[in-house]
DSSP file (Angstrom, degrees, kcal/mol; ACC not computed):
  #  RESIDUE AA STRUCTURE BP1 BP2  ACC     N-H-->O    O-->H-N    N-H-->O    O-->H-N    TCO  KAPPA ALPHA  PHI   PSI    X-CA   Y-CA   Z-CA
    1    1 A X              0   0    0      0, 0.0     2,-0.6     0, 0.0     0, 0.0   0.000 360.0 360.0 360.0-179.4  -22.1    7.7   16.6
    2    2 A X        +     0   0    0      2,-0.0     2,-0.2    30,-0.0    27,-0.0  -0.695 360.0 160.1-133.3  69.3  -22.6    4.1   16.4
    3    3 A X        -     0   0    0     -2,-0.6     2,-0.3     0, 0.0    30,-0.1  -0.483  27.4-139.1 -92.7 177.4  -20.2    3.0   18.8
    4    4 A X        -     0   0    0     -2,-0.2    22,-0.1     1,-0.1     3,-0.1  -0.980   8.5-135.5-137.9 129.9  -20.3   -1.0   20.8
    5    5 A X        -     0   0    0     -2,-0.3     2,-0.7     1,-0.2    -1,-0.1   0.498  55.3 -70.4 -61.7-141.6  -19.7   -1.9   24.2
    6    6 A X        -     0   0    0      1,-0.1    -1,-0.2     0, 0.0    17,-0.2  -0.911  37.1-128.6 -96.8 102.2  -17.7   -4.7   24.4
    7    7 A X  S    S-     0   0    0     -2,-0.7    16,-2.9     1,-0.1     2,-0.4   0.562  81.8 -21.9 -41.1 -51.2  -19.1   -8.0   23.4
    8    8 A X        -     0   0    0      1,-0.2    -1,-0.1    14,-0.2     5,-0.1  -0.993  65.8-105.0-163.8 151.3  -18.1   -9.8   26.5
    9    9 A X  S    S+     0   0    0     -2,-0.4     2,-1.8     1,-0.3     3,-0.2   0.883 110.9  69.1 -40.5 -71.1  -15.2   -9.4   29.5
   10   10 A X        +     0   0    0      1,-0.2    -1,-0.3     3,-0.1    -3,-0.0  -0.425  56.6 159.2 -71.6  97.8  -13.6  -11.7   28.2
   11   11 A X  S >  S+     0   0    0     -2,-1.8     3,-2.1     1,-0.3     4,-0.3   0.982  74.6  66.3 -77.1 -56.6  -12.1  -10.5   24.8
   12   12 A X  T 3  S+     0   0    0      1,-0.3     3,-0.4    -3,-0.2    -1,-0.3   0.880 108.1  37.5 -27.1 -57.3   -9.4  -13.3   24.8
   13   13 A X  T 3> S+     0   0    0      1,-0.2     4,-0.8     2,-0.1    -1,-0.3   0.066  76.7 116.1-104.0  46.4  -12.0  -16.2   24.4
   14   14 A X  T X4 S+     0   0    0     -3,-2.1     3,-0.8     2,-0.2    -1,-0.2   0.933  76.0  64.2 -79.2 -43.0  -14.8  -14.2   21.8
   15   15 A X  T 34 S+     0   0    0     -3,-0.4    -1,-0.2    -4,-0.3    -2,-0.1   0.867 110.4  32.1 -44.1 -72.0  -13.7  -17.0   19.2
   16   16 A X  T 34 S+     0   0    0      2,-0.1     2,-0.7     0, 0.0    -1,-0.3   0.524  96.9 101.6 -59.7 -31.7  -15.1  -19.8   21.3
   17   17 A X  S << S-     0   0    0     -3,-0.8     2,-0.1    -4,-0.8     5,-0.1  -0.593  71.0-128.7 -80.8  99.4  -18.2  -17.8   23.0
   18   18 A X    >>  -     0   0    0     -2,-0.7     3,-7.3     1,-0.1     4,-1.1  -0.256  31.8-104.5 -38.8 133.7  -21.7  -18.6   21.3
   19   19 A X  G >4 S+     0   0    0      1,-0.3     3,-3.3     2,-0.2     2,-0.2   0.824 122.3  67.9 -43.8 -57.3  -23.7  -15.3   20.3
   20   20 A X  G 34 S+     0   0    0      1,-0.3    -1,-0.3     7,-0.0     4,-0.1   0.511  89.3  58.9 -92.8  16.8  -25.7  -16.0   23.3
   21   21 A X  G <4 S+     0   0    0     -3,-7.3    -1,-0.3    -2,-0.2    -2,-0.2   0.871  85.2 105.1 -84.6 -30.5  -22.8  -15.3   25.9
   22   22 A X  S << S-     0   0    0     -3,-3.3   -14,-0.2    -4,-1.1   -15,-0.1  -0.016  87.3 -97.7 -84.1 172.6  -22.3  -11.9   24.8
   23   23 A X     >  -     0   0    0    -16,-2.9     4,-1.6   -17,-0.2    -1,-0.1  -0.323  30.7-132.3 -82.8 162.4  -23.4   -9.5   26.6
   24   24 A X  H  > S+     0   0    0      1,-0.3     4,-2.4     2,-0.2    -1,-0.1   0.663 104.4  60.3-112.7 -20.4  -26.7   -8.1   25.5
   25   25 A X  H  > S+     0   0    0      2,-0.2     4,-2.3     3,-0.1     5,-0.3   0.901 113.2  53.2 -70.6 -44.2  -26.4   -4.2   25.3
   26   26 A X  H >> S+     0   0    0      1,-0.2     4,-1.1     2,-0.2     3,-1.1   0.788 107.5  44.7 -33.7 -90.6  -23.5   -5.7   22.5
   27   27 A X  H 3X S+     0   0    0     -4,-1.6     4,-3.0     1,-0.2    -2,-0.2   0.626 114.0  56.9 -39.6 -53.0  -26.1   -7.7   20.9
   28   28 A X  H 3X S+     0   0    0     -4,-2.4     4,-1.8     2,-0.2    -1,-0.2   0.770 113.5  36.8  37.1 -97.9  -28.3   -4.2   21.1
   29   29 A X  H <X S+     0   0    0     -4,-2.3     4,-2.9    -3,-1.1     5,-0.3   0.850 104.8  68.0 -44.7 -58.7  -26.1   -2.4   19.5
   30   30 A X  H  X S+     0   0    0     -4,-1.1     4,-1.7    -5,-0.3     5,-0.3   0.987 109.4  43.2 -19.4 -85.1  -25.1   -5.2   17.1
   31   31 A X  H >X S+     0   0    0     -4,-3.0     4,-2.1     1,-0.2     3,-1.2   0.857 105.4  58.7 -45.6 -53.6  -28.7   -4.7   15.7
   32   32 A X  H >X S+     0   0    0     -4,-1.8     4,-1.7     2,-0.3     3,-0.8   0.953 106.3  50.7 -24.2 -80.7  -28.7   -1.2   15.7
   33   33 A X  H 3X S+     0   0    0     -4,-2.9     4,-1.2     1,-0.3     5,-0.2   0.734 110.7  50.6 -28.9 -30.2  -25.7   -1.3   13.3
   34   34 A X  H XX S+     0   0    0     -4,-1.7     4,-1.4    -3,-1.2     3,-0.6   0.892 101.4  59.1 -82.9 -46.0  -27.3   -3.4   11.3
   35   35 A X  H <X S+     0   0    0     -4,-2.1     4,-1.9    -3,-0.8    -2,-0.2   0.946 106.3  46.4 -20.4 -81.0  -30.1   -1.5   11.2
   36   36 A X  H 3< S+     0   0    0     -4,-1.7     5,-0.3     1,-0.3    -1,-0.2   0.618 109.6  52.1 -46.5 -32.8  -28.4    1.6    9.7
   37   37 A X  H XX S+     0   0    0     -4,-1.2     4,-1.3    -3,-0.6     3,-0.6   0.809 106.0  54.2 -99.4 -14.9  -26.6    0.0    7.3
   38   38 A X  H 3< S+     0   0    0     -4,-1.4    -2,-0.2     1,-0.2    -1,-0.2   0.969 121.9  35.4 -44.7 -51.6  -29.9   -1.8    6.0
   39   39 A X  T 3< S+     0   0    0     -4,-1.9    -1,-0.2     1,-0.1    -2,-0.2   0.216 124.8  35.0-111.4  36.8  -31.2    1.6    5.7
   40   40 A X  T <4 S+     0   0    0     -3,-0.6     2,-0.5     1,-0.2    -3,-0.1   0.379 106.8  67.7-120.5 -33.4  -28.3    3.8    4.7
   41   41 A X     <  -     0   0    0     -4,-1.3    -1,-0.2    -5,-0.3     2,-0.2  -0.878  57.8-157.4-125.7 119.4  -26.4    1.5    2.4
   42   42 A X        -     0   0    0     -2,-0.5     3,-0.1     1,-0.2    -4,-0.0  -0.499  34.5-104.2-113.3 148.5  -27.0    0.1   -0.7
   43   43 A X        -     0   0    0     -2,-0.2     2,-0.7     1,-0.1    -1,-0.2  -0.062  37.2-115.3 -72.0 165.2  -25.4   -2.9   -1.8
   44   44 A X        -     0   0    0      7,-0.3     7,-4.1     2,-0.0     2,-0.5  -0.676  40.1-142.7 -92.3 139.9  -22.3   -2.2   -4.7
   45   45 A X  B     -A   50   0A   0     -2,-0.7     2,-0.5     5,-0.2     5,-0.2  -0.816  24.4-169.4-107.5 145.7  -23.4   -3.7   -7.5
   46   46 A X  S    S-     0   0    0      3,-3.4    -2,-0.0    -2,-0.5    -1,-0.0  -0.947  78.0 -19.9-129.9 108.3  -21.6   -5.9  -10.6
   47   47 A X  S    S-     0   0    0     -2,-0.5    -1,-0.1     1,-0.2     3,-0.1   0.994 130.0 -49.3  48.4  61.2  -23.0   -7.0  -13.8
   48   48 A X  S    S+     0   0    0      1,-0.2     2,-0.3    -3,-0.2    -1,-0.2   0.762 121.0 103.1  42.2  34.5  -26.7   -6.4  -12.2
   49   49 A X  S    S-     0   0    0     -5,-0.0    -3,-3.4     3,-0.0     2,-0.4  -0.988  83.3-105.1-126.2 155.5  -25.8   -8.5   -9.0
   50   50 A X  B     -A   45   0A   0     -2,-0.3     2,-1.0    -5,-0.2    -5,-0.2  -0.602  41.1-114.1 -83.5 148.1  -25.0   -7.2   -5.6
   51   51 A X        -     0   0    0     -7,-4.1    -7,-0.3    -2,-0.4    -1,-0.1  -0.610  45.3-179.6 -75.7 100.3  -21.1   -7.6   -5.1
   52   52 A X     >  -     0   0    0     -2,-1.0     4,-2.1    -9,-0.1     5,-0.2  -0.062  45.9 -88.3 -84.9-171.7  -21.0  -10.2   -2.3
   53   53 A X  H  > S+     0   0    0      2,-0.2     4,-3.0     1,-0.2     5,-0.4   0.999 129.0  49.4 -71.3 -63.0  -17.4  -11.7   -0.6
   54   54 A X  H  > S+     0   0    0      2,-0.2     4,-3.3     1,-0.2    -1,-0.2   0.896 107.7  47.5  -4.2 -76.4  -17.5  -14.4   -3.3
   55   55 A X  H  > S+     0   0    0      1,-0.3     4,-2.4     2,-0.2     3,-0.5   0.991 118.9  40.1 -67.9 -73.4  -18.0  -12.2   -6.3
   56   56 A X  H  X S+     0   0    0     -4,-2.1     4,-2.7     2,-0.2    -1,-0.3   0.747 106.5  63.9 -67.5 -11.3  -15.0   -9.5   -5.2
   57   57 A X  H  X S+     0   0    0     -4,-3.0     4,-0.9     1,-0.2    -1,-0.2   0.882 112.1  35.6 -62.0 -39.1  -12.9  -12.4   -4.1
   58   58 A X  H  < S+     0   0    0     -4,-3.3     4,-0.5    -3,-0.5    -2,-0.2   0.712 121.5  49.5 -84.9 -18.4  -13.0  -13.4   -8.0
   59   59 A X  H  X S+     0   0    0     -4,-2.4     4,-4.5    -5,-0.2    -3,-0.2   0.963 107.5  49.3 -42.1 -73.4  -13.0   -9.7   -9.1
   60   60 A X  H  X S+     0   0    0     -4,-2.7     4,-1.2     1,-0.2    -2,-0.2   0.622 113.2  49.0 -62.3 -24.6  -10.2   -8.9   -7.0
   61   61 A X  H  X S+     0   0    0     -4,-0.9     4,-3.4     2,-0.1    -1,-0.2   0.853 115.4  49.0 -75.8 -24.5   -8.0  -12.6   -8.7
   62   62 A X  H  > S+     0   0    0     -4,-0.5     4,-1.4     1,-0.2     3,-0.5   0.975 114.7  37.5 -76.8 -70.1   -8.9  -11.3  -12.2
   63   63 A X  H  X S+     0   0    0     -4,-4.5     4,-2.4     2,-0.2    -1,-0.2   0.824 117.2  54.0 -48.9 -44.5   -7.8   -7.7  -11.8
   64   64 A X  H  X S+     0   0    0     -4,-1.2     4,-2.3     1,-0.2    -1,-0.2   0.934 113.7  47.3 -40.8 -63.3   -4.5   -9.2   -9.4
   65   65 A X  H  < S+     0   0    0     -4,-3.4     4,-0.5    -3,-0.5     3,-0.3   0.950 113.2  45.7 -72.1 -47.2   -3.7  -11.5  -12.7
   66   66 A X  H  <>S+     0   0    0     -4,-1.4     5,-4.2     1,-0.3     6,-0.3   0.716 112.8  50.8 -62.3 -16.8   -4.1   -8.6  -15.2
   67   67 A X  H ><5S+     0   0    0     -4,-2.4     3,-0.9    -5,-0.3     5,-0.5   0.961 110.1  46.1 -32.7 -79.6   -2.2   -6.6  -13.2
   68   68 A X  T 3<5S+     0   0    0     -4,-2.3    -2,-0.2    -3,-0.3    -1,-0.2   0.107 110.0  53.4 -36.6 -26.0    0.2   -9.2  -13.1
   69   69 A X  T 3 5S-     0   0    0     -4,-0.5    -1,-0.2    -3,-0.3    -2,-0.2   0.361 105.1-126.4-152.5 -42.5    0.0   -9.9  -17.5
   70   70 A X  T < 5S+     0   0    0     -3,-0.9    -3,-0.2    -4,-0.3    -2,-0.2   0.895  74.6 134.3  66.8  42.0    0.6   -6.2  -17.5
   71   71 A X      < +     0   0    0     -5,-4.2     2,-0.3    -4,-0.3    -4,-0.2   0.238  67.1  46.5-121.8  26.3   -2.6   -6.1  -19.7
   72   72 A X  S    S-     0   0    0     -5,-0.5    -1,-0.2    -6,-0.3    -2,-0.1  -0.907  99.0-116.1-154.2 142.1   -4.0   -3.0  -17.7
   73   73 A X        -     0   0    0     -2,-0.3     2,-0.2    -3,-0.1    -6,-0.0  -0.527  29.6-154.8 -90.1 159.1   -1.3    0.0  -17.0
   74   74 A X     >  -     0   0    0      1,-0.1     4,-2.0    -7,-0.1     5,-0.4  -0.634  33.4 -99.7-111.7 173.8   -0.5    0.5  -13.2
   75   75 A X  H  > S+     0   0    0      1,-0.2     4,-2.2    -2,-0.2    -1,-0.1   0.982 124.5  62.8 -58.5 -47.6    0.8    3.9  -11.7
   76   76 A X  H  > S+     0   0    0      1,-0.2     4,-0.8     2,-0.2    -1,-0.2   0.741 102.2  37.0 -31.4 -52.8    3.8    2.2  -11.9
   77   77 A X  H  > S+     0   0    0      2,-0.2     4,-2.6     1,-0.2     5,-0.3   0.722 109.3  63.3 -91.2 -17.0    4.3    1.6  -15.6
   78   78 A X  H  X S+     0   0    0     -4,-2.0     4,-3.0     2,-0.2    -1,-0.2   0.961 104.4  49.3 -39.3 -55.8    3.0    4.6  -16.5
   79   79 A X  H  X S+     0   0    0     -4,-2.2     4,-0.9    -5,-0.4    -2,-0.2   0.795 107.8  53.7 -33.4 -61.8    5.7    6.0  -14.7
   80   80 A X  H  X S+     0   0    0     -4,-0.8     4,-3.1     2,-0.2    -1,-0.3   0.651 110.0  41.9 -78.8 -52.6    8.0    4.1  -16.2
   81   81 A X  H  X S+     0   0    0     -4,-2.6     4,-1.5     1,-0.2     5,-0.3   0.971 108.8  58.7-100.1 -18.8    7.3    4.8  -19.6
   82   82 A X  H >X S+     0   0    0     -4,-3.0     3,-1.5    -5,-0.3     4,-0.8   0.912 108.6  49.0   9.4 -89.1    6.8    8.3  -19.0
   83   83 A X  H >X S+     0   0    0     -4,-0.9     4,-2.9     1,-0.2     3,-0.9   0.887 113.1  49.8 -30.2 -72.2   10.3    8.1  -17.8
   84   84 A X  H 3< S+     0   0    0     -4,-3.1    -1,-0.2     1,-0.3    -2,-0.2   0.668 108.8  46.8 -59.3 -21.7   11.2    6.3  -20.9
   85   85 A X  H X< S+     0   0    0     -3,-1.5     3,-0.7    -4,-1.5    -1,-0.3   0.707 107.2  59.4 -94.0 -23.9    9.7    8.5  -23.3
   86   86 A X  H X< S+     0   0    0     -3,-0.9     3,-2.2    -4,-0.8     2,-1.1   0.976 109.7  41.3 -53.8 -81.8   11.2   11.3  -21.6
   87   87 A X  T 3< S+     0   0    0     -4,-2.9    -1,-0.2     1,-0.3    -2,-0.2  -0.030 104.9  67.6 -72.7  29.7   15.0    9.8  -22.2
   88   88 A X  T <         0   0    0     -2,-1.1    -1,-0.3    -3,-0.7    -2,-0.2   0.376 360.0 360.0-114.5  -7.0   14.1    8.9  -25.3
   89   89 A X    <         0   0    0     -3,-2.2    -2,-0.2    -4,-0.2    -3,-0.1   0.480 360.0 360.0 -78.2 360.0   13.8   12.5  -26.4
């Protein structure tokens, strides 16, 4: 596996702690992880760019609001008219 020690003794104050406090079999590892997913994992892609934090943050409002609009069915309203078509019989 691709486990990681613990970055530094003091877990409590990691916020505050510049990369070059932590402890360096962390940092090690760190790169190691990084490694592997460089060469394992290919990025997900959307409308021929890779999907960065950005890009699914604005995915993820559009789908929320159509959701929302009811202009895409959810498990829910499927359900629901299911249900309805059912007791309409």
């Amino acid at each position: 596996g691709l486990g990681l020690p613990q970055p530094h003794a003091r877990r409590t104050e990691l916020c505050r702690l510049s990369t070059a406090q932590l402890d360096p079999e962390y940092l090690r590892g760190l790169e190691t992880v990084r490694g592997f997913v460089d060469r394992y994992l290919e990025p997900k892609m959307a409308a021929e760019q890779p999907l960065d934090g950005p890009m699914l943050a604005a995915l993820t409002s559009r789908l929320v609001g159509a959701l929302n609009a009811q202009k895409i069915p959810s498990a829910a309203s499927v359900i629901d008219s299911f249900n309805s078509a059912l007791l309409a019989q």
